[in-house]
GUTOR-66639 format. One line per 5 residues: number of its first residue (from 1); their letters; for each residue x, z, y of N, C-alpha, C, O. Coordinates in steps of 0.05 Angstrom, whole numbers, always signed. Example, Ala and Ser with C-alpha at 12.3 -4.5 7.8 and 13.67 -1.06 7.14 Angstrom:
# residues 2
1> as> +264:+156:-114:+246:+156:-90:+264:+156:-66:+285:+169:-66  +257:+142:-45:+273:+143:-21:+258:+157:+1:+268:+161:+23;
# end
This chain:
# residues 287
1> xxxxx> +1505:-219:+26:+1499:-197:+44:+1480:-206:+66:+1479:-227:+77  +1462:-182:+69:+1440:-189:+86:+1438:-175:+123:+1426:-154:+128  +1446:-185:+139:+1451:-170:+170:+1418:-165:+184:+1396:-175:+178  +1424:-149:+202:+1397:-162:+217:+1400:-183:+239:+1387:-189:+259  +1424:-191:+227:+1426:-236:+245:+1414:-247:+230:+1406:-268:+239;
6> xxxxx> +1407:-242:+207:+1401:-269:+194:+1392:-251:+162:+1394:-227:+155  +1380:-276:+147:+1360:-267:+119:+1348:-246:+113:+1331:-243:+131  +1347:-229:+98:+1324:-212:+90:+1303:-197:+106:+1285:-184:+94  +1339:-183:+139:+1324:-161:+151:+1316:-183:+180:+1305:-176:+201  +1321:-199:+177:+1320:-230:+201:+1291:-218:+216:+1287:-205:+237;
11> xxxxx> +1275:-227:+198:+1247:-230:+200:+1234:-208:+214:+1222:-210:+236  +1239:-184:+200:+1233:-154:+205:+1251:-154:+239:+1238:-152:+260  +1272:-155:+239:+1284:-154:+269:+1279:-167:+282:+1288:-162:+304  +1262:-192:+282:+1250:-205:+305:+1231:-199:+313:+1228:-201:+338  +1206:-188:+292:+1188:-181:+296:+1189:-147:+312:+1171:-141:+327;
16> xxxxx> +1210:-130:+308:+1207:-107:+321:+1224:-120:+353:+1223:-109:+375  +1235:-140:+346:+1244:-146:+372:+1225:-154:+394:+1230:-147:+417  +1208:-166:+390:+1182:-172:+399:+1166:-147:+413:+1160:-143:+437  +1163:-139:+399:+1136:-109:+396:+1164:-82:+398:+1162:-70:+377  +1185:-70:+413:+1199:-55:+412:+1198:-35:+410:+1183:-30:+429;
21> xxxxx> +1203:-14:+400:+1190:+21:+390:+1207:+36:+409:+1231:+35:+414  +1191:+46:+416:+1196:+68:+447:+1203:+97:+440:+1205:+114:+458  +1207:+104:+411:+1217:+121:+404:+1237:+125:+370:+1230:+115:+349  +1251:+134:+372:+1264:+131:+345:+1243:+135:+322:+1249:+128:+299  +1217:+148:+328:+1194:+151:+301:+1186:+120:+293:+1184:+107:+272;
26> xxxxx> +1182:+116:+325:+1176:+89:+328:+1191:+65:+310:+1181:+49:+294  +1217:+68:+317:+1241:+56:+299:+1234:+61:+275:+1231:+40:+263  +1231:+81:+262:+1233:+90:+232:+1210:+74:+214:+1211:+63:+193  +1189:+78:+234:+1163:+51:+224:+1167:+28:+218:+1162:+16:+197  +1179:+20:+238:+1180:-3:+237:+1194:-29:+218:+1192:-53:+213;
31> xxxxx> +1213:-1:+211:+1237:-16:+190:+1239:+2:+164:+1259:+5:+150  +1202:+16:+160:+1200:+29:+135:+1205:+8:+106:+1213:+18:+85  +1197:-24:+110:+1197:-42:+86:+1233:-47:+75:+1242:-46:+52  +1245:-50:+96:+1270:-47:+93:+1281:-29:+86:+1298:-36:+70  +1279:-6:+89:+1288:+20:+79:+1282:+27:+51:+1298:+39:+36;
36> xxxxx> +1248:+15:+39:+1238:+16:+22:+1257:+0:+0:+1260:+9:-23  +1268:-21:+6:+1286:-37:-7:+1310:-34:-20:+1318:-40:-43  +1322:-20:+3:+1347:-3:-5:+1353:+23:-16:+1376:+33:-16  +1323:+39:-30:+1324:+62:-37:+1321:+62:-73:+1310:+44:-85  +1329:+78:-81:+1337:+86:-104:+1306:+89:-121:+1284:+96:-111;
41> xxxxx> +1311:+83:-145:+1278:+89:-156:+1276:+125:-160:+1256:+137:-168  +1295:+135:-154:+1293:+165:-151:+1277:+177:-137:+1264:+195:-145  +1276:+165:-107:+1263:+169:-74:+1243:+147:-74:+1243:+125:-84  +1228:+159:-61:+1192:+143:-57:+1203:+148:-27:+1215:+167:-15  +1188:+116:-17:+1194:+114:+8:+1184:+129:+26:+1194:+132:+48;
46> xxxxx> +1156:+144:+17:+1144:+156:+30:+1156:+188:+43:+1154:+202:+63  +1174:+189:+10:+1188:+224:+13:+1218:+213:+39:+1227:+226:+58  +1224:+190:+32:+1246:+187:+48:+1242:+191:+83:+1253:+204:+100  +1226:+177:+82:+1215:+175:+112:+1208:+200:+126:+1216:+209:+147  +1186:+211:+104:+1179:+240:+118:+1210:+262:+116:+1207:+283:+129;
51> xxxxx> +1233:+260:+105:+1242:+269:+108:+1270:+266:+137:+1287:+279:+148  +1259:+240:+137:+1277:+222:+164:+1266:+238:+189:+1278:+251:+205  +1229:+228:+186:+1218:+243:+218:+1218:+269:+218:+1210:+278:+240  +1223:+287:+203:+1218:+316:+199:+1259:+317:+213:+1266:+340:+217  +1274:+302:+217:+1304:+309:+217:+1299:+302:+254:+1310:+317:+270;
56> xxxxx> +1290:+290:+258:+1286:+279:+286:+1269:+295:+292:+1278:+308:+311  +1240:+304:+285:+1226:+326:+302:+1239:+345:+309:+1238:+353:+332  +1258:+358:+285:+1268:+384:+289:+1289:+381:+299:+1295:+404:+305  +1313:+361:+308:+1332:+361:+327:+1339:+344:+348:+1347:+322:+345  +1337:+351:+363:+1329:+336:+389:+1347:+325:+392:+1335:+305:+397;
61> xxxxx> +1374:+317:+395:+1396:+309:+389:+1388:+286:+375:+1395:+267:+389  +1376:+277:+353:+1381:+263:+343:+1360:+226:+351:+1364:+204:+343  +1340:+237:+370:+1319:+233:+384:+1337:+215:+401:+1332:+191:+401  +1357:+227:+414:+1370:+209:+433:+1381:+192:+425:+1377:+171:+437  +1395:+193:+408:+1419:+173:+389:+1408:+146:+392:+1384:+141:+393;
66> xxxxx> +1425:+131:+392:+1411:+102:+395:+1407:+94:+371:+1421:+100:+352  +1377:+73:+372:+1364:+78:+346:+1375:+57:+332:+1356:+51:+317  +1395:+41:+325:+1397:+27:+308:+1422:+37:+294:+1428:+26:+273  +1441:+65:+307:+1456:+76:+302:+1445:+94:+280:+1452:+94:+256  +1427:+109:+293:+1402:+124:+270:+1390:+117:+248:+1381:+131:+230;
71> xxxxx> +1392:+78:+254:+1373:+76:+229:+1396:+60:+209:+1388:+49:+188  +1423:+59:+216:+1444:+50:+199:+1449:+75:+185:+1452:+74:+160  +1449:+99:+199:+1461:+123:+181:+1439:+132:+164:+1445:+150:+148  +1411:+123:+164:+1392:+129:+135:+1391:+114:+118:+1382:+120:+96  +1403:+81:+127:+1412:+64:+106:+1425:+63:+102:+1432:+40:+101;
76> xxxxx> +1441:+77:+95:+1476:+84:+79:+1464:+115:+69:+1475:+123:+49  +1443:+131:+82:+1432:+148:+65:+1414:+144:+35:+1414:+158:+15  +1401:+121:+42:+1383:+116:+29:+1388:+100:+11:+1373:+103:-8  +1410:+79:+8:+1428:+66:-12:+1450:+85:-30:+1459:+75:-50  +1456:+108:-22:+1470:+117:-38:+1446:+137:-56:+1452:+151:-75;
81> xxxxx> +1429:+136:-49:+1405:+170:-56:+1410:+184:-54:+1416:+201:-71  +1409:+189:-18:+1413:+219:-15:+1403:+227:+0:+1395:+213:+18  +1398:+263:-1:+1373:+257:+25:+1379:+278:+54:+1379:+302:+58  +1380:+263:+64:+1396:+275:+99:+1390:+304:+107:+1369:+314:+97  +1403:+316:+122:+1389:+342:+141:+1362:+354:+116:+1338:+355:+118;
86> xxxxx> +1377:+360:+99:+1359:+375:+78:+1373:+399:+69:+1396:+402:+76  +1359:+422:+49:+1378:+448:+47:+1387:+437:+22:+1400:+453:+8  +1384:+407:+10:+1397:+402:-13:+1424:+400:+1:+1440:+400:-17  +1436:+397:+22:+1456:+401:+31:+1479:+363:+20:+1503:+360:+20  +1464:+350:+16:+1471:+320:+3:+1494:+308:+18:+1517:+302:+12;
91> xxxxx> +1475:+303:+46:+1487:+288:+63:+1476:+296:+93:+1458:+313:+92  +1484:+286:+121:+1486:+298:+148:+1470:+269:+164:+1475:+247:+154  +1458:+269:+180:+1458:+263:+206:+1466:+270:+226:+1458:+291:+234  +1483:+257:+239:+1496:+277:+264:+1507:+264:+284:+1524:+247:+281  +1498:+271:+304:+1493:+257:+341:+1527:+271:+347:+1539:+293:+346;
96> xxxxx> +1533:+237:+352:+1556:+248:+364:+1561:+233:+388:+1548:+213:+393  +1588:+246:+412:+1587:+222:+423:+1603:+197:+424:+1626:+203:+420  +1599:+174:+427:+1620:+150:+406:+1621:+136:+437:+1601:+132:+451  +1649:+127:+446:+1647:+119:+476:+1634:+119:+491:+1632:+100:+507  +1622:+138:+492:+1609:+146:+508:+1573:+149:+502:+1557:+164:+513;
101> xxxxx> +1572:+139:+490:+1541:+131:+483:+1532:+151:+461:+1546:+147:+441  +1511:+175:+457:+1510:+186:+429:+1492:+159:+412:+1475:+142:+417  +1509:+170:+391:+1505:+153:+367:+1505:+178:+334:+1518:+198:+332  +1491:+169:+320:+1487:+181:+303:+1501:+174:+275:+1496:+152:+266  +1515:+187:+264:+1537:+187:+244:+1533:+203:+218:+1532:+226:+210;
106> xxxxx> +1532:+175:+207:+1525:+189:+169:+1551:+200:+159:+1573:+189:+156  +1541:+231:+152:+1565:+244:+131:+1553:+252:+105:+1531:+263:+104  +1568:+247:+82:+1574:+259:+55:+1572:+279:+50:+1594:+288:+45  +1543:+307:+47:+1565:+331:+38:+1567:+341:+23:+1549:+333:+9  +1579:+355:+12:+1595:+369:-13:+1576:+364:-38:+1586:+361:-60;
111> xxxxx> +1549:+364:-35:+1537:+369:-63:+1534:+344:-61:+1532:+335:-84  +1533:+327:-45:+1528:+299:-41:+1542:+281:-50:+1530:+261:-59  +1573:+282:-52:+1595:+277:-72:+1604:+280:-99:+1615:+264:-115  +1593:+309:-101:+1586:+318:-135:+1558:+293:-142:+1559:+271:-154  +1547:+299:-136:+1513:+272:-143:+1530:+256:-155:+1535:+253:-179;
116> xxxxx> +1542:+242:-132:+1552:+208:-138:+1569:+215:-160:+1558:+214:-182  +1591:+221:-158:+1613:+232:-183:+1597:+228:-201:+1593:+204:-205  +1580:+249:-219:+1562:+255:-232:+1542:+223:-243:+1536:+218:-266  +1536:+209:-221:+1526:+192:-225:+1535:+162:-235:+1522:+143:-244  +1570:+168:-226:+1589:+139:-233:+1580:+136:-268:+1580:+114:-279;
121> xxxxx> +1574:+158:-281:+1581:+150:-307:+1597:+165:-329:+1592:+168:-353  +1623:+173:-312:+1645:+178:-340:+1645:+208:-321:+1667:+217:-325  +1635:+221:-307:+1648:+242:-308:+1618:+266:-324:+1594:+266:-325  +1635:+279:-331:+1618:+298:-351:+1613:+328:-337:+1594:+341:-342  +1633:+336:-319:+1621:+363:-298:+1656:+355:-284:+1678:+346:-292;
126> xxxxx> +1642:+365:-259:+1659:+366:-232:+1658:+392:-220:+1636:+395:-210  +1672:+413:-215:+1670:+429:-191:+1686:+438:-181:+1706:+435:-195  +1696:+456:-148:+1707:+463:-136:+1711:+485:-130:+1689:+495:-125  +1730:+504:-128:+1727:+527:-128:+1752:+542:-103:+1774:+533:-96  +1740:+564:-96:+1761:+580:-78:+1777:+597:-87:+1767:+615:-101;
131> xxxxx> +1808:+600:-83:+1823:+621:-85:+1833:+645:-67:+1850:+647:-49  +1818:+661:-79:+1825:+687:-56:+1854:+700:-60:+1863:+697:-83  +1872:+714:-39:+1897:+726:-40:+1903:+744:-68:+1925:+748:-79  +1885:+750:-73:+1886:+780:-103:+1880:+766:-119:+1879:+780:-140  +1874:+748:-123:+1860:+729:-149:+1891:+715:-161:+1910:+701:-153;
136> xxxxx> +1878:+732:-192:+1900:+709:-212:+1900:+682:-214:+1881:+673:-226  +1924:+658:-203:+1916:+633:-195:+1943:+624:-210:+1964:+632:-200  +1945:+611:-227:+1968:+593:-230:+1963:+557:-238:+1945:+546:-251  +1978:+551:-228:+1985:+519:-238:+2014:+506:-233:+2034:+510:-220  +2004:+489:-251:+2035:+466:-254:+2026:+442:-264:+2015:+437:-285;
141> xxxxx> +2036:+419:-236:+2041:+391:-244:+2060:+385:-262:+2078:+401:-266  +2059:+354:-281:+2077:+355:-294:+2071:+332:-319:+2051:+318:-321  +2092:+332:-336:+2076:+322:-359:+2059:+339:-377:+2050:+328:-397  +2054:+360:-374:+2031:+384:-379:+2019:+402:-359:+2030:+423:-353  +2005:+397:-352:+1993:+409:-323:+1980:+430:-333:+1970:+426:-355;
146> xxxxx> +1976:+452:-323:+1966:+483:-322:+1950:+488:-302:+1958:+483:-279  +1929:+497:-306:+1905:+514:-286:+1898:+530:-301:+1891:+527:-324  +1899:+561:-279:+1885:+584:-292:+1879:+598:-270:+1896:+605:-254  +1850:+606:-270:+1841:+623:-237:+1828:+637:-261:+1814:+627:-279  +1840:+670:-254:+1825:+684:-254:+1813:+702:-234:+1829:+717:-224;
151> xxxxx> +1793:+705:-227:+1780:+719:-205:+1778:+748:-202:+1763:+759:-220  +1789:+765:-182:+1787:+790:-179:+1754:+799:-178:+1740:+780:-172  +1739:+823:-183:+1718:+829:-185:+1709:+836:-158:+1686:+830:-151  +1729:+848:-141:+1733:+856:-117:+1752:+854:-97:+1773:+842:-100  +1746:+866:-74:+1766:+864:-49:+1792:+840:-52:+1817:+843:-49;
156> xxxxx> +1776:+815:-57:+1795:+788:-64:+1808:+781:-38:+1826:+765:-42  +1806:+787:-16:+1817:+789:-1:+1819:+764:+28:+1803:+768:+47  +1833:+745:+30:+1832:+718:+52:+1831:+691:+23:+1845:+687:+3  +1808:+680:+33:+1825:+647:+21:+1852:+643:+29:+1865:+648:+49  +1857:+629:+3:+1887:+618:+9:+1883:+587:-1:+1892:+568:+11;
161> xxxxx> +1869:+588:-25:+1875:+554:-32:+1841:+546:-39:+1821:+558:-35  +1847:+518:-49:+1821:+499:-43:+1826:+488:-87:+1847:+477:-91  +1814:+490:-102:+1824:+469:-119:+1792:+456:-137:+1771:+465:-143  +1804:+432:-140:+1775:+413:-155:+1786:+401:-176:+1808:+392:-172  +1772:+399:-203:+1772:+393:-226:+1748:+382:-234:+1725:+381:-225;
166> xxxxx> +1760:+373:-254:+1737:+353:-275:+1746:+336:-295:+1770:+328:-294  +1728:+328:-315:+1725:+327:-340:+1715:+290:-346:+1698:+280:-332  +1721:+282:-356:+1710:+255:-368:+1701:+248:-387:+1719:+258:-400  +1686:+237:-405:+1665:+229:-425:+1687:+224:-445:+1679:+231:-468  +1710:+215:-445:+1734:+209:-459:+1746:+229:-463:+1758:+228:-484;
171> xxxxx> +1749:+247:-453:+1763:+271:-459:+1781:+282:-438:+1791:+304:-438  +1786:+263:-420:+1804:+262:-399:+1788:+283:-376:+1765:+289:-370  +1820:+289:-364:+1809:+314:-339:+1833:+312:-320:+1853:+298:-325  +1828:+330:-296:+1851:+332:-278:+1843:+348:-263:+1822:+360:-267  +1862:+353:-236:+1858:+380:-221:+1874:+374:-200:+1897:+365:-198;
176> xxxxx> +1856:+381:-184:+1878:+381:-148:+1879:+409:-129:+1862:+427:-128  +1897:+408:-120:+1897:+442:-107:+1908:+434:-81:+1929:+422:-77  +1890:+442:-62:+1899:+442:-31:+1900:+467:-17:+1878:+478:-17  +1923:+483:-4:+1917:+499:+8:+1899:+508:+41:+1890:+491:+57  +1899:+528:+43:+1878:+526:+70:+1893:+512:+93:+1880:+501:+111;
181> xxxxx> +1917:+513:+94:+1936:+492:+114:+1928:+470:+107:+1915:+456:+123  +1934:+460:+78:+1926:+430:+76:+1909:+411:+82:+1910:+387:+86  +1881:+440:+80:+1863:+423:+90:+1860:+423:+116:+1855:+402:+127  +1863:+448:+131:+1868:+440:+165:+1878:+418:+172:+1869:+404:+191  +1908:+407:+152:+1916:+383:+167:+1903:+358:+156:+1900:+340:+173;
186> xxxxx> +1893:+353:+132:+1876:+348:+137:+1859:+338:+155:+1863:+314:+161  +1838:+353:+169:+1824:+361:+178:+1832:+348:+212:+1815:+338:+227  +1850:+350:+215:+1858:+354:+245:+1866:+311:+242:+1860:+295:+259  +1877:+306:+223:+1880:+279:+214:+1867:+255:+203:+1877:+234:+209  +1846:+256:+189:+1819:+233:+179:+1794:+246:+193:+1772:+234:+192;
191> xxxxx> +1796:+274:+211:+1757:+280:+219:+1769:+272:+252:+1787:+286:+262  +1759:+251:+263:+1767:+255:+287:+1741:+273:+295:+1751:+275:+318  +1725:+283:+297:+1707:+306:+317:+1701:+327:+298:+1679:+339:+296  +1732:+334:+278:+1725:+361:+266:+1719:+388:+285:+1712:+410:+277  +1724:+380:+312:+1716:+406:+322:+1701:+403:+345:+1706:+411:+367;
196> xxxxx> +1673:+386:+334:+1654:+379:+354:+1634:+407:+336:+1630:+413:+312  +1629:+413:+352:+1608:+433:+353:+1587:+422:+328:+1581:+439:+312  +1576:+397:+324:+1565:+385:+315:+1572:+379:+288:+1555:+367:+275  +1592:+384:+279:+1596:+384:+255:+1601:+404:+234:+1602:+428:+240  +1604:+395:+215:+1594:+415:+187:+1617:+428:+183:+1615:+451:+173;
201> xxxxx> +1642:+418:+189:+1671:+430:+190:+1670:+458:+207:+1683:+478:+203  +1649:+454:+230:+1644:+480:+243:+1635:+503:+238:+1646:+525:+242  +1611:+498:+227:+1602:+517:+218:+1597:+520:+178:+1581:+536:+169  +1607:+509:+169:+1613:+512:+137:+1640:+499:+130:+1643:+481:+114  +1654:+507:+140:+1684:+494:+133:+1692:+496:+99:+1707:+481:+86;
206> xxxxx> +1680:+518:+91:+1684:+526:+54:+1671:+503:+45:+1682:+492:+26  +1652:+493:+53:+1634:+464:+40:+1647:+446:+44:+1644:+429:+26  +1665:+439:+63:+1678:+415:+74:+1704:+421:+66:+1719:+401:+67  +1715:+441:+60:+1747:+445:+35:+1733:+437:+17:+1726:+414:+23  +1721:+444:-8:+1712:+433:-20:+1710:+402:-26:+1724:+387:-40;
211> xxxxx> +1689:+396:-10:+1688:+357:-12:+1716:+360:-1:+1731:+365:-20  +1727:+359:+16:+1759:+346:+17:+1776:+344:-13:+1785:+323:-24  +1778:+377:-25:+1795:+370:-44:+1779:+353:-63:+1792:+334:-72  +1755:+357:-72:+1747:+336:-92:+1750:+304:-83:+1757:+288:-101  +1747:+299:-66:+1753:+265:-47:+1783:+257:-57:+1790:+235:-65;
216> xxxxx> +1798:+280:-56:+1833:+273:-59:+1832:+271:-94:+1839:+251:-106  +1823:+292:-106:+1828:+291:-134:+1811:+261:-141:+1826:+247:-155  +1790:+249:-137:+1770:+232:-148:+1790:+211:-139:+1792:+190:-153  +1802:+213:-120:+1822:+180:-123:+1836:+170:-140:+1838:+145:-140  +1850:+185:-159:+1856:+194:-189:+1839:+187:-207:+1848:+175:-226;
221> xxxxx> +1820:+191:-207:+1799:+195:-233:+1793:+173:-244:+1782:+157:-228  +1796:+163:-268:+1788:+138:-281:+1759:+137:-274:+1744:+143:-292  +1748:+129:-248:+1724:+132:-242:+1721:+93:-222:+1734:+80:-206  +1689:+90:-240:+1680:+59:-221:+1696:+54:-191:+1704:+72:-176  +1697:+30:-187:+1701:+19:-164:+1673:+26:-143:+1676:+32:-119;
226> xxxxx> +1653:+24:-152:+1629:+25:-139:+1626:+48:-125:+1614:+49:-104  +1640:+77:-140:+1637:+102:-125:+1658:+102:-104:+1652:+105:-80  +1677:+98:-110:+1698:+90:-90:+1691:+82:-60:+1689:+94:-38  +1688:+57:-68:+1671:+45:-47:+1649:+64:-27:+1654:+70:-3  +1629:+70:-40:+1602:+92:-32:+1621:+111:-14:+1614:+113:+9;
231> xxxxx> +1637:+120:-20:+1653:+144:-7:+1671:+141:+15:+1682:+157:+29  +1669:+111:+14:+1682:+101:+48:+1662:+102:+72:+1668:+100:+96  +1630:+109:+60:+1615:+110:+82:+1621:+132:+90:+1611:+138:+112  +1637:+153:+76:+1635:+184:+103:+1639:+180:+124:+1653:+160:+131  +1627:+199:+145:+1637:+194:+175:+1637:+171:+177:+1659:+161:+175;
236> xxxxx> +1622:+157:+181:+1618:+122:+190:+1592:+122:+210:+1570:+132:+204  +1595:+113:+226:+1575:+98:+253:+1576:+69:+246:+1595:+54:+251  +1551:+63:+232:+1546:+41:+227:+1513:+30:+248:+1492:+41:+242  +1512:+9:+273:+1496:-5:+278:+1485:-32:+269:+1472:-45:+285  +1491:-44:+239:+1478:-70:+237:+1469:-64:+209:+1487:-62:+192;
241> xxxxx> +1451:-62:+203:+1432:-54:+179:+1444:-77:+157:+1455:-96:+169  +1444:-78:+127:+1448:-100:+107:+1446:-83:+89:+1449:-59:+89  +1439:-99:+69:+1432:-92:+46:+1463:-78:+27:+1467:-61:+10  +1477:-93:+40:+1505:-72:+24:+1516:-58:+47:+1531:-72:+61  +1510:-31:+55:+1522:-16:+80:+1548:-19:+81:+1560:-27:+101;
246> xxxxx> +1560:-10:+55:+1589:-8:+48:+1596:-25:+58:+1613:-16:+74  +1596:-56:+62:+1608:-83:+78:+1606:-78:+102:+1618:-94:+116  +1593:-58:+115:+1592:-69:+148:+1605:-53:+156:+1601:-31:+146  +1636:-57:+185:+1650:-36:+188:+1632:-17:+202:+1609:-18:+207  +1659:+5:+205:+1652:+32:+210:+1661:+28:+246:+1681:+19:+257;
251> xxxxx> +1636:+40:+256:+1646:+36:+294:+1648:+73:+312:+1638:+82:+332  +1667:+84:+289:+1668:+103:+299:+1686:+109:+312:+1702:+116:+295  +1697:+112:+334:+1713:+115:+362:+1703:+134:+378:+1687:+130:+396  +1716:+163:+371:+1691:+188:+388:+1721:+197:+402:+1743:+199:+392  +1711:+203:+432:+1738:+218:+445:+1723:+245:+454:+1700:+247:+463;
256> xxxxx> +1738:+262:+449:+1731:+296:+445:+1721:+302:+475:+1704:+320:+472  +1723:+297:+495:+1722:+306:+514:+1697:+286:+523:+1694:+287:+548  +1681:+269:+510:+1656:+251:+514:+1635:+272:+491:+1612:+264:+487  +1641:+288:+483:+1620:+297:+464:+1611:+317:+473:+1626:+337:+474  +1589:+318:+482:+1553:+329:+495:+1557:+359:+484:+1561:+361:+460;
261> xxxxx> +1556:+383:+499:+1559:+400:+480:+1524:+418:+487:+1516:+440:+479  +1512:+402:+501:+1485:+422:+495:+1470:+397:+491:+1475:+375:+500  +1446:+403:+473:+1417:+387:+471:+1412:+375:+485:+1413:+392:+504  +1404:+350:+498:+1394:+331:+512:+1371:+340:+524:+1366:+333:+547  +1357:+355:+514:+1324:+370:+524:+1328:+400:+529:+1312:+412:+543;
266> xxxxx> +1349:+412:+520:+1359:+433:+520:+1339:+456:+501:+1336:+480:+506  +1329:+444:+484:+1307:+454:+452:+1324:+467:+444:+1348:+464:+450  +1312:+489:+424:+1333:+496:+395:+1307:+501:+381:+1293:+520:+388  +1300:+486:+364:+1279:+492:+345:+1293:+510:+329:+1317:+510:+324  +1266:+534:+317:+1275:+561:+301:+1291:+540:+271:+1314:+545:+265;
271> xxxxx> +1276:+520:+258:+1284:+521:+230:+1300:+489:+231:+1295:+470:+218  +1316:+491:+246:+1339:+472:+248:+1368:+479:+258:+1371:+483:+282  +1388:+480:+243:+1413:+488:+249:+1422:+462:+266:+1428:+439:+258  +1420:+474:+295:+1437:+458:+312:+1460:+439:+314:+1462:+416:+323  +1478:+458:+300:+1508:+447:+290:+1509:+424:+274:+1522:+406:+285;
276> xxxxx> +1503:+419:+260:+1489:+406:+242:+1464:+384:+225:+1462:+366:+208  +1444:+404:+251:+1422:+379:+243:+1406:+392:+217:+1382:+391:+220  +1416:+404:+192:+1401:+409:+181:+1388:+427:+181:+1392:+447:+194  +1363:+422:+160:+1333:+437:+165:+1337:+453:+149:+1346:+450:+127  +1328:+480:+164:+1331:+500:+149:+1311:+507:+131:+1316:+518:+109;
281> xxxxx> +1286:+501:+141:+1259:+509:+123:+1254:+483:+105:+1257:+461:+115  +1247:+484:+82:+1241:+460:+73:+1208:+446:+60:+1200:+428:+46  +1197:+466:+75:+1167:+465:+77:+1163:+436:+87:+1159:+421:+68  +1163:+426:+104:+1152:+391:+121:+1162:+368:+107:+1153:+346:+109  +1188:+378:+85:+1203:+354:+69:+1196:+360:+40:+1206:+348:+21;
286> xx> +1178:+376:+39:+1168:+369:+3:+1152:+345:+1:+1139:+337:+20  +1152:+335:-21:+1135:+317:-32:+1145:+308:-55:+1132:+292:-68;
# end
């Protein structure tokens, strides 16, 4: 494993230590060869980057974050292949406040989890689905387990449950069902700032049931160690860059009543969802 104390990123961190970047764009330059390293032959460093400064132009929030906080959560973006504050909806950047200090915090999202799944190897289709009150829903655990949603055409009424399934190359499958309590508690229990304004739990909570119940069912799944792993970076504040993110802990410690609830500049750019971070238009991130 490679830190920026010592071997690969050594060199590169002394040298920006020297010459220091006075702005997080600044940062992103500087430690473009490194980034280049850890990206997937999917992503050209070039698309990654422009999609990094296009996440920082458009939220000012994220501008503030301290930059080695910022540039840990695109390297845990950029090692898994995924691509941040995009309407692919993958994965999150998001300024939070962490003892006090904003710091910026890589999250997983929902389609971002399906990818990896998808990508371990043995799974053959994954998806998640909602159950409304009027909707035909049955199941049973067991030594024969049963799922059957049938969906009303109309007036389906409140969610009630959360459930995720999937399939394996072997023939193998399974199924998890959380209800909308479950996931609140949940929710109220592994997100410590599920109800920072700033998060995706806020304003898309159906995306974030979703990845929850699939996270619970995939622990189950005759699925690699390697994805496993990848999926411990959710919600992680990581400051020391290495070539395996997954190794470096997670320094997330956010107390609710330290988290910033307006913009630092007091901006709202039109094509950036606040809450969030992500870009709504995706005109500046093609390539």
């Amino acid at each position: 494993m490679a830190s920026t104390k010592g071997g690969l990123l050594a060199k590169t961190n002394n040298a920006v230590t020297a010459k220091k970047p006075t702005t997080i764009k600044g940062w992103i330059v500087a430690y473009k060869d490194q980034i280049a390293k850890a990206l997937p032959s999917v992503m050209t460093p070039e698309r990654f980057t422009r999609i990094a400064l296009t996440a920082v132009s458009n939220n000012p929030q994220l501008a503030h974050c301290t930059p080695m906080s910022f540039l840990g959560a695109m390297m845990q973006a950029a090692q898994l292949g995924l691509e941040p504050n995009t309407p692919l909806g993958q994965a999150y950047l998001i300024p939070y406040r962490n003892k006090g200090t904003l710091e910026a915090q890589f999250q997983i999202g929902y389609k971002g989890l399906i990818d990896l799944a998808y990508r371990s190897g043995e799974i053959t289709d994954i998806a998640a689905h909602v159950v409304y009150e009027n909707d035909v829903f049955e199941f049973e655990y067991g030594l024969t387990p049963k799922l059957v949603h049938k969906p009303v055409l109309k007036n389906r009424g409140d969610a009630i449950l959360y459930y995720g399934v999937y399939h394996t190359k072997s023939g193998g499958y399974g199924f998890e069902v959380m209800s909308v309590e479950d996931i609140d508690e949940y929710k109220k229990k592994f997100s410590q700032s599920a109800n920072s304004k700033y998060s995706p739990w806020t304003t898309n909570f159906d995306a974030m049931a979703k990845k929850t119940v699939l996270k619970q069912l995939l622990k189950y799944a005759p699925i690699k160690t390697d994805f496993v792993r990848n999926i411990t970076t959710d919600e992680t504040i990581k400051s020391n860059l290495s070539e395996h993110m997954t190794d470096i802990a997670d320094e997330t410690t956010i107390d609710m009543e330290d988290i910033q609830d307006e913009p630092a500049n007091n901006e709202n750019p039109k094509n950036v969802d606040m809450e969030t971070g992500e870009i709504l238009e995706n005109e500046k991130t093609e390539g």
